[in-house]
One Martini backbone bead per residue (centre of mass of N, CA, C, O) as a GRO file, in nm:
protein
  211
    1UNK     BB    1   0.097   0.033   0.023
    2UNK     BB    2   0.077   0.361   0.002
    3UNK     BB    3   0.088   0.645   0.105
    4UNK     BB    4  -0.176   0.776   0.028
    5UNK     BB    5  -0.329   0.528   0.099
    6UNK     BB    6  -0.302   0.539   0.403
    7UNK     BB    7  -0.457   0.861   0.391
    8UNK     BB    8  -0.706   0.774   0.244
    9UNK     BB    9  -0.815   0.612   0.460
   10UNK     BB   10  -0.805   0.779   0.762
   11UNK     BB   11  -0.977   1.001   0.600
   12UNK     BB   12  -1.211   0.811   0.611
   13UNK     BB   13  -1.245   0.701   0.937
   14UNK     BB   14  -1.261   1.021   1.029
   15UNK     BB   15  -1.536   1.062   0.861
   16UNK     BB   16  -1.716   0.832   0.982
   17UNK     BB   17  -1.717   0.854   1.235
   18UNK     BB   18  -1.822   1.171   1.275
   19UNK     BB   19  -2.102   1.078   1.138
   20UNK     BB   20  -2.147   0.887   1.375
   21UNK     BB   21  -2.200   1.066   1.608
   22UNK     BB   22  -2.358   1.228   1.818
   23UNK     BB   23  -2.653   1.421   1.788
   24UNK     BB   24  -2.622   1.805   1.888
   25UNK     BB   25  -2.857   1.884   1.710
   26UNK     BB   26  -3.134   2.098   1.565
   27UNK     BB   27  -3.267   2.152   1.242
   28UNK     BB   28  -3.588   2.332   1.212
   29UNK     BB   29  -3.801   2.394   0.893
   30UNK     BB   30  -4.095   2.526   0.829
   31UNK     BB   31  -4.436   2.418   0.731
   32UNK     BB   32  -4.609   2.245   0.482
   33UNK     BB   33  -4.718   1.985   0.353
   34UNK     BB   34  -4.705   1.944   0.044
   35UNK     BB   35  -4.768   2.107  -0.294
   36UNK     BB   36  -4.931   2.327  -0.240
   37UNK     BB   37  -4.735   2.491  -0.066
   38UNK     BB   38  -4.530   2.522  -0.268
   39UNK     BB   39  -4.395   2.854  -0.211
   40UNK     BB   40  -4.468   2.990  -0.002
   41UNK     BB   41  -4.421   3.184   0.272
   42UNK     BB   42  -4.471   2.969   0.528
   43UNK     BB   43  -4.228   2.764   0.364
   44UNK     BB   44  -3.924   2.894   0.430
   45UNK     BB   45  -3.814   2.695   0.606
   46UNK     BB   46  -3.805   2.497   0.440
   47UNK     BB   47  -3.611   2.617   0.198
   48UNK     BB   48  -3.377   2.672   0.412
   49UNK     BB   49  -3.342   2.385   0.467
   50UNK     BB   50  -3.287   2.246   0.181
   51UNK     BB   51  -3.055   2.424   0.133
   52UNK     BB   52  -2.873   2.329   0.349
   53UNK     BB   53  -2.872   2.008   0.254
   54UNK     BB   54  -2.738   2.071  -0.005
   55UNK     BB   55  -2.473   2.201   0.082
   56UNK     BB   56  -2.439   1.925   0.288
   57UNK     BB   57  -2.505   1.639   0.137
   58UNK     BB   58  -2.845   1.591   0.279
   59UNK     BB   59  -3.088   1.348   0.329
   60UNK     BB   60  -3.456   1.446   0.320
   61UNK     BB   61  -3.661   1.117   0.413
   62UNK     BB   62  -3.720   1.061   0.638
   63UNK     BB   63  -3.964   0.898   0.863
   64UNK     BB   64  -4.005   1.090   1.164
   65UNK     BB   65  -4.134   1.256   1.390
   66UNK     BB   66  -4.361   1.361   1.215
   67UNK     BB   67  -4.118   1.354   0.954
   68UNK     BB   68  -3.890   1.486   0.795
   69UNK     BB   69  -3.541   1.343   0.792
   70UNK     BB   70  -3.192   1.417   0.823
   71UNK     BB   71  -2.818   1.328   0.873
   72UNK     BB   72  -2.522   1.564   0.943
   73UNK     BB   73  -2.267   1.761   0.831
   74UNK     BB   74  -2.247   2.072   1.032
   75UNK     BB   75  -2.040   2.277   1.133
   76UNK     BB   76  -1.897   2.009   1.264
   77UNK     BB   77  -2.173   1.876   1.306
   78UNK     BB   78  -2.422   1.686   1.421
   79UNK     BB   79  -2.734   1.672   1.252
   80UNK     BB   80  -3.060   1.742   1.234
   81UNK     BB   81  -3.308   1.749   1.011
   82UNK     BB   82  -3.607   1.886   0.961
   83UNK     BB   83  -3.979   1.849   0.881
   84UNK     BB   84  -4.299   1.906   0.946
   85UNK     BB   85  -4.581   1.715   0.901
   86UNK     BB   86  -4.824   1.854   1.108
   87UNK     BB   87  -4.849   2.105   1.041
   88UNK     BB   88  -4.751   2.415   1.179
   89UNK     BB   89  -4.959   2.428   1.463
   90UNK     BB   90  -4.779   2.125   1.547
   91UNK     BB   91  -4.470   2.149   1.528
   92UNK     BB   92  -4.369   2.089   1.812
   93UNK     BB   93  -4.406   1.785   1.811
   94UNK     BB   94  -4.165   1.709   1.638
   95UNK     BB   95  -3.922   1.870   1.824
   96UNK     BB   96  -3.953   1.736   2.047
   97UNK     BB   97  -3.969   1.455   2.025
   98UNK     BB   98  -3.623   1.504   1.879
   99UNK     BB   99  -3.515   1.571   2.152
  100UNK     BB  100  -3.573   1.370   2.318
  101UNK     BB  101  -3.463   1.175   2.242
  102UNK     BB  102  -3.149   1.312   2.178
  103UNK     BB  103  -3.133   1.496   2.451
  104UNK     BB  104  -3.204   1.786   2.360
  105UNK     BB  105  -3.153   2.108   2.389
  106UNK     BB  106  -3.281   2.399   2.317
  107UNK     BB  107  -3.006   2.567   2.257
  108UNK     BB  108  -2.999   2.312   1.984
  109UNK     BB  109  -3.234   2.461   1.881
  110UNK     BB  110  -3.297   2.546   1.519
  111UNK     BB  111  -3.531   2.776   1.371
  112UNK     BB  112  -3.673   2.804   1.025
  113UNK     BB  113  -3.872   3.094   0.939
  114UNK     BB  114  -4.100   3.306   0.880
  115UNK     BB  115  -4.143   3.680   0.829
  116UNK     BB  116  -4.360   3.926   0.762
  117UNK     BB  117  -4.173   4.190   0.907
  118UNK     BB  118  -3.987   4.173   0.694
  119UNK     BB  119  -3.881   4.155   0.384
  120UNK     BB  120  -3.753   3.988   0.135
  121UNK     BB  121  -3.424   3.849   0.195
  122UNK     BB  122  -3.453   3.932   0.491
  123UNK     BB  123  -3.285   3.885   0.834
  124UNK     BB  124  -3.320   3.726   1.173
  125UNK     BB  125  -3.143   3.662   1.415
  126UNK     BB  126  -3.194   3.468   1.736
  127UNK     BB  127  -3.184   3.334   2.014
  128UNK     BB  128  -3.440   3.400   2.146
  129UNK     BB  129  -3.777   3.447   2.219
  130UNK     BB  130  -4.097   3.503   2.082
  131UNK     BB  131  -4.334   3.434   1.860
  132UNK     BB  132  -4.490   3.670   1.700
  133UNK     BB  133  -4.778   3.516   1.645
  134UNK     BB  134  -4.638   3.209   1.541
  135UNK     BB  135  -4.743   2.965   1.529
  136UNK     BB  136  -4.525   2.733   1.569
  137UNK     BB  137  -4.368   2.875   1.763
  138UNK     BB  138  -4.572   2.834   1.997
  139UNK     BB  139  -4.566   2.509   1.973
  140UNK     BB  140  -4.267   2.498   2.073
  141UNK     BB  141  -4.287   2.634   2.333
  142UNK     BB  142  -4.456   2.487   2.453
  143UNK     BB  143  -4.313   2.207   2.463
  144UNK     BB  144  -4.030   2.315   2.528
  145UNK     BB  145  -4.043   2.516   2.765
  146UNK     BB  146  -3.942   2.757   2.556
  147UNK     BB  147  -3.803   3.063   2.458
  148UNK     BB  148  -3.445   2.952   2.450
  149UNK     BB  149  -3.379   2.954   2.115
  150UNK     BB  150  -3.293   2.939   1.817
  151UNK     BB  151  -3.304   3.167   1.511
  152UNK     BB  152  -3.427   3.191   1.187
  153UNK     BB  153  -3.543   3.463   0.998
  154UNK     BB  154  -3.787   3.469   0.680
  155UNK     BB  155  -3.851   3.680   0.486
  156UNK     BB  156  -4.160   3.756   0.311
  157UNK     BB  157  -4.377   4.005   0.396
  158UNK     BB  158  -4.629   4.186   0.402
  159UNK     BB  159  -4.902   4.302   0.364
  160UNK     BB  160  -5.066   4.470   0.138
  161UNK     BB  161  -5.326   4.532   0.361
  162UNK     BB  162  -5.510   4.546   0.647
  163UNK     BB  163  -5.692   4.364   0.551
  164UNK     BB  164  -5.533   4.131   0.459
  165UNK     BB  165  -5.546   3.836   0.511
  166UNK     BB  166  -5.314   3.640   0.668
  167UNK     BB  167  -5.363   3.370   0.572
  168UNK     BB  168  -5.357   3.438   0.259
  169UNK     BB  169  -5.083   3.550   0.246
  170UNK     BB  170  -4.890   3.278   0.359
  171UNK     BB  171  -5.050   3.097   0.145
  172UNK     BB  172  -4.924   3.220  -0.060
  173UNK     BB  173  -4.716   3.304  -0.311
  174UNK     BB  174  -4.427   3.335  -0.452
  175UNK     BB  175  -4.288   3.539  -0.681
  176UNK     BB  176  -4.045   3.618  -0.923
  177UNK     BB  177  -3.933   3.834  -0.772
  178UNK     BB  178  -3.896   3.726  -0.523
  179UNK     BB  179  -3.719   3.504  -0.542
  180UNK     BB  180  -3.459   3.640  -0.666
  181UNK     BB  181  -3.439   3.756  -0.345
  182UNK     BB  182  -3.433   3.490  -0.195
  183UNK     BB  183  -3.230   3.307  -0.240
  184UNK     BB  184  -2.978   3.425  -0.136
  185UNK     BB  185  -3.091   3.380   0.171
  186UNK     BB  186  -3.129   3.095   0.192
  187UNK     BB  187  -2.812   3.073   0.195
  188UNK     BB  188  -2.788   3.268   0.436
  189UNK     BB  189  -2.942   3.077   0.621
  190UNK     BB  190  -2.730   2.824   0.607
  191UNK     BB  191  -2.484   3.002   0.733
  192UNK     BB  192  -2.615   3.057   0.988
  193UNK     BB  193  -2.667   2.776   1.087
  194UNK     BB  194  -2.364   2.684   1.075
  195UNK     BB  195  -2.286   2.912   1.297
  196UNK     BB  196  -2.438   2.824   1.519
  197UNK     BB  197  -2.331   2.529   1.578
  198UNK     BB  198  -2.062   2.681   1.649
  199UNK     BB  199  -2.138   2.869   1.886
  200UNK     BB  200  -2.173   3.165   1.671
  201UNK     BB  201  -2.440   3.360   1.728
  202UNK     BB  202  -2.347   3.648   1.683
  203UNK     BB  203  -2.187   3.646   1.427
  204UNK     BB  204  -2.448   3.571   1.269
  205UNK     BB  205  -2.594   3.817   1.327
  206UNK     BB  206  -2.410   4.003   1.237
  207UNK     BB  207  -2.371   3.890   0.924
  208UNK     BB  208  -2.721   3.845   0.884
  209UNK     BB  209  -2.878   4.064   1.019
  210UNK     BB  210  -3.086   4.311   0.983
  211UNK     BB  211  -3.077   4.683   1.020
   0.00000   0.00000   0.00000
């Protein structure tokens, strides 16, 4: 065996370890599971997830804790990745579930989700917070007995107009020019949760939170 072999053998083995070890976080992407829903904008947790899976090649198909999910190395660490199957309002169910199991604290659950309060494109990070009439947010703090956990807000905008149901306008789809601008975003909320996982969420806040 050559010595090349020999360092591709280690860093293969060096590998394999690390994705074994035992999952130390949780990043879960808020939305509403089917068809209807994709590209919603209550949906944006769901694609900023999917974004992250792409980014690490994570696949995200195991049906498990009442999500779609699966798991992988995520800024050095391993991570499960979720999606809840559960819809929006009763999401907290499938993140409990899967803390409860891998006995993650709050404070390794990190949450990427959609935010009315936003333009689209634009992020913001917070370790801990309300849910800001949220229901999946209300659902996971119910759950999980704390609002003391991080999270990536997705802008999705405003209503157009004061009058527009709420909840029309969350499941309505983004536009074209909406997509062109959220694309971007979606990646850089991957990269944001990248670097909370690695436990500098200040950085992530720095750098990636809209002014």
């Amino acid at each position: 065996m050559s010595i090349f072999d020999i360092f591709k053998s280690i860093e293969e083995q060096r590998g394999a370890s690390a994705s074994s070890g035992k999952i130390s976080w949780i990043i879960a992407g808020l939305g509403n599971p089917g068809l209807t829903y994709e590209k919603t904008r209550h949906n944006a947790g769901f694609m900023g997830l999917d974004k992250l899976a792409e980014i690490n090649d994570i696949e995200v198909k195991t049906m498990r804790f009442k999500s779609t999910c699966g798991d992988g190395m995520v800024g050095g660490e391993r991570c499960l990745l979720l999606k809840p199957g559960t819809f929006m309002n009763l999401s907290g169910e499938a993140v409990s579930q899967a803390a409860s199991f891998y006995k993650i604290p709050p404070e390794k659950v990190v949450i990427m989700y959609d935010d009315i309060t936003l333009p689209p494109g634009k992020l913001r990070i917070r370790r801990k917070g309300s849910a800001g009439g949220h229901n999946g947010m209300k659902s996971i703090i119910a759950l999980l007995g704390t609002d003391e956990f991080p999270r990536v807000r997705i802008g999705v905008g405003a209503k157009p107009s004061p009058d527009y149901d709420l909840a029309d306008w969350v499941l309505s789809k983004f536009t074209e020019s909406d997509m062109d601008i959220l694309m971007p975003a979606l990646e850089n909320a991957a990269k944001a949760a990248e670097i909370i996982v690695q436990g500098k969420i200040d950085e992530a806040m720095n750098k990636f939170s809209s002014k």
